[in-house]
C-alpha positions in Angstrom: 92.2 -12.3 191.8 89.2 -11.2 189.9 89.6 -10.3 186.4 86.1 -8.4 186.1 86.4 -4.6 185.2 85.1 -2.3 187.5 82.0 -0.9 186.3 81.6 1.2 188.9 84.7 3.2 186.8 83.6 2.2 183.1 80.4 4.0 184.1 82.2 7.1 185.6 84.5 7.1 182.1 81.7 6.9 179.4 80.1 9.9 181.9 83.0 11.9 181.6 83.2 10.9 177.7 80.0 12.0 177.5 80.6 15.4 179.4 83.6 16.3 176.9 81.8 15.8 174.2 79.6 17.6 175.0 82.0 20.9 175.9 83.2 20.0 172.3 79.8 20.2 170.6 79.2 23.6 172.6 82.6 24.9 171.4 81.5 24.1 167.9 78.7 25.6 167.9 79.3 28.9 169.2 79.0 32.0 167.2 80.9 34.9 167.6 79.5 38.3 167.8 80.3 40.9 164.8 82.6 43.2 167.2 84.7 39.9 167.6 84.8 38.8 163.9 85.7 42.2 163.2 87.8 43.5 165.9 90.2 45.2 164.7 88.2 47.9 162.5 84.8 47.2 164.5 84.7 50.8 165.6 84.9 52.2 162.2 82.6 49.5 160.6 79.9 50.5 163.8 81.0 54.7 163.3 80.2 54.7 159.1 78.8 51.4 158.2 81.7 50.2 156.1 85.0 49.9 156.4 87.9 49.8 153.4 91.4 49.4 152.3 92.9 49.7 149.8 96.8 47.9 149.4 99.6 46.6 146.5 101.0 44.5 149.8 98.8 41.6 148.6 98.1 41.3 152.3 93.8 41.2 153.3 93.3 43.2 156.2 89.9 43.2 156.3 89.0 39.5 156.5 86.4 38.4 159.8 88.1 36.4 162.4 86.7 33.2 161.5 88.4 30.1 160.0 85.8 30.7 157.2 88.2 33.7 155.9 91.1 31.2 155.4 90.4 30.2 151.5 90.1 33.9 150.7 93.3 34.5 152.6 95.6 32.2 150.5 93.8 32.9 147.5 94.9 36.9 148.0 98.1 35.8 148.7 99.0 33.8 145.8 97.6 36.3 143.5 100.1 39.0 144.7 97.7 41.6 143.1 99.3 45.0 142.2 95.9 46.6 143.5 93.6 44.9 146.5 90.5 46.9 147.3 88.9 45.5 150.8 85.4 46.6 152.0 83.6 44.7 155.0 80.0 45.8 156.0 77.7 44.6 158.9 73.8 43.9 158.3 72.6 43.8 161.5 69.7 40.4 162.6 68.5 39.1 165.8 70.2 35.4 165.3 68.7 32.6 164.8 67.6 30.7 168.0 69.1 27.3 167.6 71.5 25.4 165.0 68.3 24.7 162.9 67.5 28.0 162.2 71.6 28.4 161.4 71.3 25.8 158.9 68.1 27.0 157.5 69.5 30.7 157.1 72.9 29.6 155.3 70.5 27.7 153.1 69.4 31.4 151.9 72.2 32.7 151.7 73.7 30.7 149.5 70.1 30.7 147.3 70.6 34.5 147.6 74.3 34.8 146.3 73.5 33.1 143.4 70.5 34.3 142.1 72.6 35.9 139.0 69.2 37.6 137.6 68.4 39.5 140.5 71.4 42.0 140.1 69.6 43.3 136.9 69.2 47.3 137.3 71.1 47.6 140.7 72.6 51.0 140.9 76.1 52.2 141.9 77.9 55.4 142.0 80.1 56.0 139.1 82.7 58.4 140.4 83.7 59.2 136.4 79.9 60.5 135.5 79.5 61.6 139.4 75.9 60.2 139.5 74.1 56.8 140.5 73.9 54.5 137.3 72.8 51.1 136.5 75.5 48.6 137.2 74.2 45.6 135.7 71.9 46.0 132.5 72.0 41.9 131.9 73.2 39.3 134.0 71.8 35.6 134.1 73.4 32.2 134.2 74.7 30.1 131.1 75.2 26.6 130.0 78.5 27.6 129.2 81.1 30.1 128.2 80.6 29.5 124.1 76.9 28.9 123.7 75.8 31.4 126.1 72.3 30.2 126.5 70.8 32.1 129.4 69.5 29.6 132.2 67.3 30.5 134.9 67.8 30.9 138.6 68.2 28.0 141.0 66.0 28.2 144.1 67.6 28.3 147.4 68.5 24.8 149.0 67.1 23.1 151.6 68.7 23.6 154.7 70.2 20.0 154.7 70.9 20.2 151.1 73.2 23.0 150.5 76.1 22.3 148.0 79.8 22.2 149.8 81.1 23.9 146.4 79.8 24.3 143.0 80.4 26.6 140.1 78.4 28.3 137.1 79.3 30.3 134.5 76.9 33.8 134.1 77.0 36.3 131.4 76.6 40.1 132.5 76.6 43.3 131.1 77.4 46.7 132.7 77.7 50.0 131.9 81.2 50.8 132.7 83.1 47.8 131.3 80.6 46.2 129.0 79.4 42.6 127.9 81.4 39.9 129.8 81.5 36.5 131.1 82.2 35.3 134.3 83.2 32.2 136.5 81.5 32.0 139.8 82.9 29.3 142.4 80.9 28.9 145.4 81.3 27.2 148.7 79.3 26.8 151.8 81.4 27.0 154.8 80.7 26.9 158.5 78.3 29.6 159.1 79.0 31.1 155.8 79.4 31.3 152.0 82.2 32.7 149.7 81.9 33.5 145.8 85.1 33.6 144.0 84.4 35.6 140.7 86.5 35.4 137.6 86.7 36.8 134.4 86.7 35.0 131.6 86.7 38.1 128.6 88.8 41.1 128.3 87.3 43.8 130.3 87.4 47.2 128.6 86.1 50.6 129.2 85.1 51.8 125.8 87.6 50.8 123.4 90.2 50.8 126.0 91.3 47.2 127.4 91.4 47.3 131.0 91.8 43.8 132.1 93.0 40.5 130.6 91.3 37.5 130.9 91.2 35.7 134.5 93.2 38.6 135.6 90.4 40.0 138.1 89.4 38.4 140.8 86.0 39.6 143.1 85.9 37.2 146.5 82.5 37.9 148.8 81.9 36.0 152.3 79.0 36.6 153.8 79.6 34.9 157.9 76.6 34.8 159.8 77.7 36.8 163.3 75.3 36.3 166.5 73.9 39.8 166.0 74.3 40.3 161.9 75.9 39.2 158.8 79.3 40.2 158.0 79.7 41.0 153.8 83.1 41.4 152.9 84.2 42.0 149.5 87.5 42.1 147.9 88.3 42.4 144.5 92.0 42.6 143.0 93.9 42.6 140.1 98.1 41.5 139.1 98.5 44.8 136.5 95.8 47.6 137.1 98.3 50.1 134.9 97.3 53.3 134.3 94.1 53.3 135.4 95.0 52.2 138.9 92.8 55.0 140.0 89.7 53.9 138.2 89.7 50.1 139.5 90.2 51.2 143.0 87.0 53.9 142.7 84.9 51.2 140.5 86.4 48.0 143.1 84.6 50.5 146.2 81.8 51.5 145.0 80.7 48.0 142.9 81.1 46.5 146.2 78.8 49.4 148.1 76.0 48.1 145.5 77.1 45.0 146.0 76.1 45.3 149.8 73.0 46.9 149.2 71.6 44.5 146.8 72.2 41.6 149.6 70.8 43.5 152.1 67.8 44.3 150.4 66.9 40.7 149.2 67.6 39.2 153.1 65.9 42.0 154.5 62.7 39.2 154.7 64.7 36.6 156.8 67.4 38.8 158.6 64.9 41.6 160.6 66.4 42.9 163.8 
C-alpha cells in the first residue's frame, strides 16, 4: 500500500486554508457604520448632534459598540464615581478607501489628541457667567510634574509608527478652576485612540477646593466609523459634594469645546 499523501487533497486543504483566512482578514477589517457603533442613542446623536448622560450608577452608557470602548468601560467601573457625565458626538467623513488610508488617518488622530498647545484660547460656555469664555489660557507639555519646563508639541506619527500607549505630563490653565497639572495616558487602539486624563493638583474654583488630587478623571475615544468619527467624552469624579451641580454643567460643556476643537483641527483630513 502506498504511503504517498494525496496531493490531490493537500492542495484542496492549503486552498481552503487559504479561503478562511481570508474570510478572517475581511472580518478584521471591517468597519462599522456610526448608526451601529452608536445604536442605541443614534437617533438622538443624528436629531441634535450630541448626545449625553449624566449617572452616580458608575455605569457608561454612552460608549461605541466597539471592543475599542472596553478600557474605558472597566476603568468607569472601578472608579465607582459619585457623578459620570457622558457625551458622544459624530463628525461626519467619507472613509478612507483602503486599510492604508485607515492607518494613515489614526496616525492623525493620535498627532491631533496630543497637540497640548493647540487648546490655547478654545472657548466654552460657562453656564455660571452665561457667556462663551476662554477655556484654556495655557496649556503645553512638561518634562515633568516639579520642574514644569514647557516642551513643545510632537508631530503626528507616521502611519506605521504610531505609539501602542504612552504618557506625558502637560500643565494648563483655565479660567474656571485655575493653574493645574495633568497626566495624559494615551493608547492607539484598533481604529481608534483614547486619552485618559488625570489630575495631579487640587482643582479649585477661586478659593474653594473642588477636587482632590487624581480624583477626576476625563476619558476621550475618538473610533473611526465608515461614514465619521465617533468623540466620546466622559469625565467623572468619586466625591463631587456640594457642587455636584457645577461639575455636571462644566463636565458638558468642557466636553462640547472639547468636540469642537477636534473637529476643527481634522476638518483638513476628515471632509465629507
Amino acid at each position: 500500500m502506498s504511503t504517498q499523501p494525496d496531493l490531490g487533497v493537500k492542495r484542496l486543504s492549503v486552498t481552503l486554508l487559504s479561503l478562511v483566512l481570508l474570510c478572517l482578514c475581511a472580518v478584521a477589517q471591517e468597519v462599522k457604520s456610526a448608526s451601529a457603533l452608536c445604536a442605541p442613542y443614534f437617533p438622538e446623536l443624528a436629531a441634535k448632534g450630541k448626545a449625553t448622560r449624566t449617572s452616580d450608577s458608575g455605569v457608561a452608557a454612552l460608549l461605541p459598540l466597539d471592543p475599542a470602548s472596553e478600557g474605558i468601560r472597566s476603568a468607569v467601573a472601578a472608579d465607582k464615581p459619585g457623578i459620570l457625565v457622558e457625551t458622544a458626538f459624530l463628525l461626519p467623513r467619507k472613509g478612507p478607501a483602503d486599510a492604508a488610508g485607515r492607518r494613515a488617518e489614526l496616525a492623525r488622530i493620535y498627532g491631533l489628541l496630543r497637540s497640548f498647545s493647540t487648546l490655547e484660547g478654545i472657548q466654552y460656555y460657562s453656564a455660571s457667567h452665561k457667556a462663551m469664555r476662554t477655556l484654556y489660557a495655557e496649556s503645553y507639555r512638561i518634562d515633568d510634574p516639579d520642574r514644569k519646563l514647557r516642551l513643545p508639541d510632537l508631530p503626528a506619527p507616521q502611519a506605521q509608527e504610531v505609539p501602542a500607549q504612552e504618557s506625558f505630563f502637560a500643565f494648563q490653565r483655565d479660567l474656571s478652576f485655575g493653574a493645574n497639572t495633568y497626566l495624559y495616558d494615551f493608547r492607539s487602539l484598533a481604529g481608534g485612540v483614547s486619552v485618559e486624563i488625570t489630575n495631579l493638583t487640587r482643582m479649585s474654583y477661586g478659593l474653594i477646593p473642588l477636587v482632590a488630587p487624581k480624583a477626576l478623571k476625563t476619558r476621550l475615544l475618538a473610533l473611526a466609523a465608515s461614514d465619521g468619527i465617533v468623540f466620546y467624552a466622559e469625565s467623572d469624579s468619586a466625591s463631587p459634594g456640594p457642587f455636584r451641580s457645577k461639575l455636571e454643567e462644566s463636565f458638558t460643556n468642557r466636553a462640547i469645546a472639547l468636540f469642537g476643537w477636534f473637529s476643527a483641527r481634522a476638518a483638513d483630513f476628515t471632509k465629507p
